[in-house]
C-alpha positions in Angstrom: 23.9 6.0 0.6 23.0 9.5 -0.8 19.9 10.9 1.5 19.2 13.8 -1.2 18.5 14.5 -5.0 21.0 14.2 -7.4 22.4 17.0 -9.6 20.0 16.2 -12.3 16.9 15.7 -10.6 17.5 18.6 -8.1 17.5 20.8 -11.4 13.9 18.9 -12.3 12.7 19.3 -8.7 13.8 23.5 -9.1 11.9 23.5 -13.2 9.1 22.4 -11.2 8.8 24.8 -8.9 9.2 27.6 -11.6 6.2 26.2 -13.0 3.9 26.0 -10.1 5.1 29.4 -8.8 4.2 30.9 -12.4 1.4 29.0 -13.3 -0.3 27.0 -10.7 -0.2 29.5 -8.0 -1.2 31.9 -9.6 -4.7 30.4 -10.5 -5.4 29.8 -6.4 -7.7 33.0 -6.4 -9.9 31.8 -8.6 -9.7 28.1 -7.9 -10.8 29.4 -3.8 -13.5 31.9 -5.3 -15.1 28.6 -7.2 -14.8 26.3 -4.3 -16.4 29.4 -2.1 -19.3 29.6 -4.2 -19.9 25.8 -4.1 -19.0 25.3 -7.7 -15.7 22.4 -6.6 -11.9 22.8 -6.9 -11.5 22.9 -10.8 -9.8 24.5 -13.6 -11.5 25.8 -16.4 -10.7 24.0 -19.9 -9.5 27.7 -21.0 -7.1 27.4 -17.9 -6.5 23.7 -18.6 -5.1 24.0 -22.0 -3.2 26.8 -20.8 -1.5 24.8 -18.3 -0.9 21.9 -20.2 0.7 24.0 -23.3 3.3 25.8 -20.2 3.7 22.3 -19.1 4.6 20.6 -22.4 6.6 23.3 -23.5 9.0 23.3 -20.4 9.5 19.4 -20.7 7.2 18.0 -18.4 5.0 15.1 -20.1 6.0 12.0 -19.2 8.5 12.1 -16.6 8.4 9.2 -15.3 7.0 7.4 -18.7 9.2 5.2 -20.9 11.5 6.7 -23.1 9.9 4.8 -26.4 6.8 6.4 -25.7 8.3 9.8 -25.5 9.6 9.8 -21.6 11.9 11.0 -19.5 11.8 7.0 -17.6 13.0 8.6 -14.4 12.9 7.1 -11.2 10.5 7.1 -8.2 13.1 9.0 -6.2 13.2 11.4 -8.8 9.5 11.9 -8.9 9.6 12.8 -5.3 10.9 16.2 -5.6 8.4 16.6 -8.3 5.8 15.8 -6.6 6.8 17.8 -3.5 6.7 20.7 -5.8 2.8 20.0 -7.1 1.5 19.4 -3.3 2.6 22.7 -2.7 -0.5 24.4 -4.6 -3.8 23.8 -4.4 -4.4 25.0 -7.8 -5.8 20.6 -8.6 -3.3 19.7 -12.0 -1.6 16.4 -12.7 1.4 16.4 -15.2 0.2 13.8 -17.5 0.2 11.1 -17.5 -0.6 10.1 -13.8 2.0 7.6 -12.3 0.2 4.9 -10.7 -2.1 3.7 -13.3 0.6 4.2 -15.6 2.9 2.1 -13.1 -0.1 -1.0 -13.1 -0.3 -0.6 -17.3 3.4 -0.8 -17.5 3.3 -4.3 -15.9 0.3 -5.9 -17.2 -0.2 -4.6 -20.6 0.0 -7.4 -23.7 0.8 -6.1 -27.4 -2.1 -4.9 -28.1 -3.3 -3.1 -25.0 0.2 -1.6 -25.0 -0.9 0.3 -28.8 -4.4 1.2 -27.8 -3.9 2.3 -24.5 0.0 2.2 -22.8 1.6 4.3 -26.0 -1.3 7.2 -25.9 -1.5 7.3 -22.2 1.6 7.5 -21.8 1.9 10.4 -24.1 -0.6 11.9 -22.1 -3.4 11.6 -25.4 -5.7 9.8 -23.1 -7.1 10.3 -19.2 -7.8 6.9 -17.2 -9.8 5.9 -13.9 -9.5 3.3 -11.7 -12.3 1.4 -9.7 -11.5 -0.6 -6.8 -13.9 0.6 -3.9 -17.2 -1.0 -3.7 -20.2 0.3 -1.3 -19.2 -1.7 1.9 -15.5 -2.6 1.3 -13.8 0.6 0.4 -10.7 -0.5 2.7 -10.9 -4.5 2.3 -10.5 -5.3 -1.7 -11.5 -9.6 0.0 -14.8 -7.8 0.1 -15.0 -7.3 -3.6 -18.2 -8.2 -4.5 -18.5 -6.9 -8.5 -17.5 -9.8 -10.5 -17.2 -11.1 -14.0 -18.1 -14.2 -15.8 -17.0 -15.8 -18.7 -19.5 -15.6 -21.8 -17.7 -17.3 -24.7 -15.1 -14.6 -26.3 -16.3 -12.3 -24.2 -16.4 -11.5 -19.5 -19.8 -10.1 -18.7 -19.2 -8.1 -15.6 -21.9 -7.0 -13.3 -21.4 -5.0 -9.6 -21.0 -1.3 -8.5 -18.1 0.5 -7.5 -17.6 4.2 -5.7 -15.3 6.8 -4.8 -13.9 6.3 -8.4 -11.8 9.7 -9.5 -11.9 11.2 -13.1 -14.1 8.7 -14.4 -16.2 11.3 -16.1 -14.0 12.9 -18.5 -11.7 9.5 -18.5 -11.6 7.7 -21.5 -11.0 4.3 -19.6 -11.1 2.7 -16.9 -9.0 -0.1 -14.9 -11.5 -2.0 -13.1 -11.2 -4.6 -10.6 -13.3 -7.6 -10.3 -13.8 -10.7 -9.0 -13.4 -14.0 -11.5 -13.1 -16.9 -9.2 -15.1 -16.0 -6.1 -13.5 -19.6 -4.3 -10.0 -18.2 -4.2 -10.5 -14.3 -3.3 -7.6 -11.6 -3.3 -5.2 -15.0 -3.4 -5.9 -15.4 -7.4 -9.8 -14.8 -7.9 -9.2 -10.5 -8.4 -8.5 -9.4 -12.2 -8.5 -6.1 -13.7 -10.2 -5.3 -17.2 -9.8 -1.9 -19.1 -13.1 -0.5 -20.3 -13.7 1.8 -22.4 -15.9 5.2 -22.1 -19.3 5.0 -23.5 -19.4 0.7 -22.9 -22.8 -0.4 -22.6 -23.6 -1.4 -19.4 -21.2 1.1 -17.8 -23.0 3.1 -16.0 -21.9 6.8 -14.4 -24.9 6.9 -12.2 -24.1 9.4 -9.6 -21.3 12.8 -9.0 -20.1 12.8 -5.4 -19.3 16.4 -3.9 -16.5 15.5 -1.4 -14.7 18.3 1.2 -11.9 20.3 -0.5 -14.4 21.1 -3.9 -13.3 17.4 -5.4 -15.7 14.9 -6.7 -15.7 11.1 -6.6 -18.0 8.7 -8.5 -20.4 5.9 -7.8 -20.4 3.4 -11.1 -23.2 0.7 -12.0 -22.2 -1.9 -14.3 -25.6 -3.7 -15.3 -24.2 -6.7 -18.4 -21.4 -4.8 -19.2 -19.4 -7.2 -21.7 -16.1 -6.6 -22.5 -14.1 -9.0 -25.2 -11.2 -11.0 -23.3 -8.9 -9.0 -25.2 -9.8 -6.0 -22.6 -8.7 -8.2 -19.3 -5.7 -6.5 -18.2 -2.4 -8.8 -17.2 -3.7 -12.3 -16.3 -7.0 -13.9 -15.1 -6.7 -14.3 -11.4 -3.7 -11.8 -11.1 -4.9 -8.9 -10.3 -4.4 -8.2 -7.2 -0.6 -7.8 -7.2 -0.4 -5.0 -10.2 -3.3 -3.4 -7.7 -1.2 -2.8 -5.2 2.0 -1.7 -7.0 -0.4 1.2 -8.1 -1.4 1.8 -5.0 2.2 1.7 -3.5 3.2 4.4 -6.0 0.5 6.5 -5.1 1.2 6.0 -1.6 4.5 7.4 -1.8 3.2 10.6 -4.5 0.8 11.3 -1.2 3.7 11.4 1.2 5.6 13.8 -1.1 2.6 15.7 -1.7 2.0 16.0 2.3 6.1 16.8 2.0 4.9 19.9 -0.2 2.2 21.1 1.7 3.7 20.7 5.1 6.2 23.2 3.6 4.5 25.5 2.4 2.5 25.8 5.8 5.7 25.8 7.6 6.6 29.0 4.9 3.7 30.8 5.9 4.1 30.4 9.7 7.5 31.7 9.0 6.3 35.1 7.0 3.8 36.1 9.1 4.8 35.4 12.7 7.2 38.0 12.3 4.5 40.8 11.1 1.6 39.8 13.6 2.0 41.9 17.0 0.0 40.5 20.3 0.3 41.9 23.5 3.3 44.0 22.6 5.7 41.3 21.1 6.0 39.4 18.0 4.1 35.9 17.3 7.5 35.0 16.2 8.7 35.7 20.0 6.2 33.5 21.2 7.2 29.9 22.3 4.4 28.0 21.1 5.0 29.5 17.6 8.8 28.8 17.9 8.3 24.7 18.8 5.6 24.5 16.7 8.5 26.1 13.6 10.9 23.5 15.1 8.5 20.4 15.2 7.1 21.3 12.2 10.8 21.1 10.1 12.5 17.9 12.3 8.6 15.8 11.2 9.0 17.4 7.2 12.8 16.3 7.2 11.8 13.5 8.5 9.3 12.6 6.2 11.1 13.7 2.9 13.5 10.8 4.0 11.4 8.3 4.7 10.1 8.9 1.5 12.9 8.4 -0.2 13.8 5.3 1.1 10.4 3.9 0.3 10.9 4.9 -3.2 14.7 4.0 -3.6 13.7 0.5 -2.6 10.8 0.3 -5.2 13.5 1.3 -8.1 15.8 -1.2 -7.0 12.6 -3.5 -7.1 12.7 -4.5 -3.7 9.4 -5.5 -1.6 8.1 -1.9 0.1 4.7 -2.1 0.9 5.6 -1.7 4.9 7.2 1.9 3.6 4.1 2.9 2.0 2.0 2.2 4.7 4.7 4.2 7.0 4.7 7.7 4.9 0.8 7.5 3.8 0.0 7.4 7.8 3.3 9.6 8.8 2.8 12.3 5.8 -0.7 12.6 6.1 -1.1 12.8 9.9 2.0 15.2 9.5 0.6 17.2 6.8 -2.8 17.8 9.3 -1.0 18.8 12.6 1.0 21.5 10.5 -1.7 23.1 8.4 -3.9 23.0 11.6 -0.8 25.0 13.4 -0.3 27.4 10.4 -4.3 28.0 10.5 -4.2 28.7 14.3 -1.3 31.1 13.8 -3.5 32.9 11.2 -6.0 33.2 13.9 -9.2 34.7 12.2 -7.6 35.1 9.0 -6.3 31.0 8.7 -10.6 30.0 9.4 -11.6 32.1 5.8 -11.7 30.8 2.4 -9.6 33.8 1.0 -6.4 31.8 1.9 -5.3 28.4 0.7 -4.8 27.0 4.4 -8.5 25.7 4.5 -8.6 24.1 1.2 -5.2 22.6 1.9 -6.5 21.2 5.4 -9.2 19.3 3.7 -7.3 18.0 0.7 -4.8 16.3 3.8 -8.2 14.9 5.7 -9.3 13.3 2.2 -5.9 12.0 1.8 -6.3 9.5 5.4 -9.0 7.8 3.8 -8.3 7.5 0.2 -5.4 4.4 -0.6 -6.3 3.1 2.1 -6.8 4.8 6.0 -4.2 5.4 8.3 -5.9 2.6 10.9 -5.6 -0.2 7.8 -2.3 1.0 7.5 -1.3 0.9 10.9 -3.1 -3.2 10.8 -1.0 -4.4 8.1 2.3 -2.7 10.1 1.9 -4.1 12.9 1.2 -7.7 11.2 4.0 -7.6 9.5 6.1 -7.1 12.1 4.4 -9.4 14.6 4.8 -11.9 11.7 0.8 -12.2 11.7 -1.0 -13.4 8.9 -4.1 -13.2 7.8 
């Protein structure tokens, strides 16, 4: 059993961080002046094209993408150290396209929906959304309440969903809804992909969230789709849902991987420099446990995660994994940032440095796919062999 990269991917994971240390990085100024001023964590398009033509040109499009579309088809272990690379700036860019919803289109997609919307996302030509999370049952998909009927050739769908990322500039969306409100998550949940500008899909409201990000709330009032649009098939749903949701489960722990590290970098530079009382931080013991804690939790972590995502390439059932890292990364993630930010004293509490920004992306990511107490639920079930 290998508990590291291979050659290959070890030379990806170090491309990577070239990248982010000479074009992510250097962005953070400006991306903390914006979020300072109250205007969100974002790139500008200039910056945007920018970074996608550095990105492109060094090889990273579709890593993880088939190879007929253009890919690289790598693994989910090799995606790990990628994605520990990305966590580890707060500078917000995904290296297109982004692997869950590509993971859920992979396994649904017919013919046709693999031309119009597979091939081009794949080769990052197109952005998509998701919308699972309704007003009410943002943890509990069996409260689903938007649904879909059958109108001849055509589902006419009709609820609300929120917290939905990227919908704005997104030029579809996967949405869930319910089509056979007897049988619930357990074949009543199916997924349809609309398209931007449908009528009756409605962007009705941008929600500023901590960390400068924004979420969406979505109205969809009549919005008919053909049956051709209903992704994978009626009454399955659920199941592709929450393979996406297990890939981005285990992107989070490697991001929380990436940021843990570089918090645990910057206890490590400037311990040393800071004097109190005549001595050293660095001297100090509660500096020096919190260095060793801080490394035995990230090893720790990076392994975990690679088991979760060795068993999902071997195509083995990991759900129980993904639960593990989301709660152990993320909780993790918080305790070091938190201990990097104390170290920092009055300098870690201003917006001139990353550490703040970085502490409220972690806080956003123990809610979002799911938080830590669900997680903890459907571990402990499992292993008390409880069922709902």
């Amino acid at each position: 059993m290998e508990f590291a990269l291979s050659e290959e991917h070890q030379m990806l994971k170090d491309l990577v961080r070239r990248f982010v240390d000479d074009h992510l990085i250097p962005l953070e100024p400006a991306v903390l002046e914006r979020e300072a001023a109250g205007g969100g964590t974002i790139v500008t398009p200039e910056e945007r094209v920018s970074i996608d033509q550095k990105s492109h040109e060094m090889g990273l499009w579709g890593l993880d993408a088939p190879t007929e579309f253009g890919g690289s088809d790598l693994p989910t272990v090799a995606m790990i150290g990628v994605n520990e690379e990305i966590g580890k700036t707060v500078t917000p860019y995904t290296l297109p396209p982004d692997s869950p919803n590509l993971r859920m289109l992979m396994a649904t997609v017919n013919d046709e929906q693999r031309k119009l919307y597979l091939e081009p996302y794949a080769r990052g030509e197109k952005v998509s959304a998701i919308g699972i999370s309704e007003p009410g049952a943002g943890g509990d998909p069996a409260g689903m309440k938007t649904h879909a009927e059958r109108h001849g050739d055509d589902w006419v769908i009709n609820g609300r969903k929120i917290w939905v990322s990227r919908v704005a500039e997104s030029d579809f969306t996967i949405l869930m809804a319910v089509t056979d409100k007897t049988r619930g998550v357990r074949g009543g949940i199916s997924a349809f992909l609309i398209d931007k500008g449908t009528p009756g899909f409605n962007v009705v409201r941008r929600i500023p969230m901590i960390g400068g990000l924004y979420t969406y709330e979505i109205v969809l009032e009549d919005c008919r789709v053909p049956a051709s649009k209903m992704l994978g098939k009626e009454g399955h749903g659920f199941a592709p849902m929450q393979l996406r949701l297990s890939t981005r489960r285990v992107q989070i722990a490697s991001w929380c991987v990436g940021l843990s590290q570089r918090a645990l970098d910057m206890i490590c530079t400037y311990a040393p420099q800071r004097t109190t009382f005549g001595a050293p931080l660095s001297e100090r013991q509660a500096i020096q446990w919190w260095v060793a804690d801080a490394a035995t939790r990230i090893h720790a972590c990076r392994l975990m995660t690679y088991d979760a995502a060795w068993k999902i390439d071997q195509g083995r059932e990991a759900r129980t994994e993904a639960s593990m890292i989301k709660v152990f990364g993320t909780e993790m993630a918080t305790d070091i940032i938190d201990q990097a930010m104390q170290t920092y004293g009055a300098m870690g509490m201003t917006k001139e440095l990353p550490l703040q920004l970085m502490a409220s992306t972690v806080r956003a990511m123990r809610i979002y796919e799911g938080p830590s107490e669900v997680h903890r639920w459907v571990i402990a079930r499992q292993l008390l062999g409880l069922r709902r």
